[in-house]
C-alpha positions in Angstrom: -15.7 13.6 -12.8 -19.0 11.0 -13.0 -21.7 13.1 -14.8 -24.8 12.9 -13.2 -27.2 10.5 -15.5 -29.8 7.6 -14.8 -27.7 4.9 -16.2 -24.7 5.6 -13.6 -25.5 4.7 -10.0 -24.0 7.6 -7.8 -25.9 9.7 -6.5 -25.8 13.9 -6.8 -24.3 14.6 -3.9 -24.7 18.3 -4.5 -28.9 17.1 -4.0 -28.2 15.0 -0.3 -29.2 16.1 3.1 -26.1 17.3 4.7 -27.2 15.4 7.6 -26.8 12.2 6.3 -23.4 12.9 6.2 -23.6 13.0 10.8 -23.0 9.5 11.4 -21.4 6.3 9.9 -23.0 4.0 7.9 -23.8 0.5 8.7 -23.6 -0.3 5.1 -26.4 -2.3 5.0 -26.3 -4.9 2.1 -22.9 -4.4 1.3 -20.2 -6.6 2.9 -16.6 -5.0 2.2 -15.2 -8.4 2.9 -12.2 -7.4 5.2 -10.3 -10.8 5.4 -9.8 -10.6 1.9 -9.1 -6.9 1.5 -6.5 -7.2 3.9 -4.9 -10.5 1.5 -5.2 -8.7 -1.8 -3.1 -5.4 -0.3 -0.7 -8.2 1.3 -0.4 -10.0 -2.3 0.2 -6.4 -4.4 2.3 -5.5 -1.6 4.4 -8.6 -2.4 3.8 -8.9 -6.0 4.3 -4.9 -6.9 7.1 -4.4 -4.3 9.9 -3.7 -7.2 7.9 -2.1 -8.8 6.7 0.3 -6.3 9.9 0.9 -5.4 11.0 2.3 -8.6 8.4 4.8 -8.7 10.3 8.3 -7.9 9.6 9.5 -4.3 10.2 13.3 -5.6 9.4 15.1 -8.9 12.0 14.6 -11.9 12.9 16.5 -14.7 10.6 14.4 -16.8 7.7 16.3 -16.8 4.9 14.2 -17.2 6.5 11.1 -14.6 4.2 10.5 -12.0 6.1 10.7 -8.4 5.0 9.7 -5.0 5.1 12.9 -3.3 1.8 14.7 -5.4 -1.5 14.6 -5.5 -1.8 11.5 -4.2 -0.5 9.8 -0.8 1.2 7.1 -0.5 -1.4 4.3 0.4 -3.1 5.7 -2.8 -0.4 5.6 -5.1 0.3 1.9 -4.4 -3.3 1.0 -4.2 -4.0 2.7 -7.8 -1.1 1.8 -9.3 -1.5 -1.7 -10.3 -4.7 -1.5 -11.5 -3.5 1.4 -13.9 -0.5 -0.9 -15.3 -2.9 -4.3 -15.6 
């Protein structure tokens, strides 16, 4: 959870307009770069491979193992996963 302070940048969402929520942004100012998004998933995707594929599909006995099939989906797990290992 982000708590709601002037030094952190997000906004209360709880405060918006549920209006603003109608249409997509244009997300003016910010350029998400997609040519380069798409080579940094290409070069985890090759890099983490093995890695990835070690990571159980299913829930083990080990109770605290994370596993593919939880919270998370798929694209998420791999995405999050090497930044939690770095």
């Amino acid at each position: 959870m982000t708590p709601n302070h002037f030094y952190i940048p997000i906004p209360d969402t709880r405060k918006l307009k549920m209006d603003l929520w109608k249409e997509p942004s244009d997300l003016n100012g910010i350029d998400i770069n997609e040519e380069e998004q798409i080579k940094l998933l290409a070069m985890f995707s090759s890099k983490f491979k093995d890695e990835y594929e070690k990571i159980p599909r299913d829930k083990t006995s080990v109770p605290h193992q994370y596993y593919l099939n939880s919270n998370y989906s798929a694209p998420q797990s791999n995405l999050y996963f090497p930044s939690d290992t770095s």
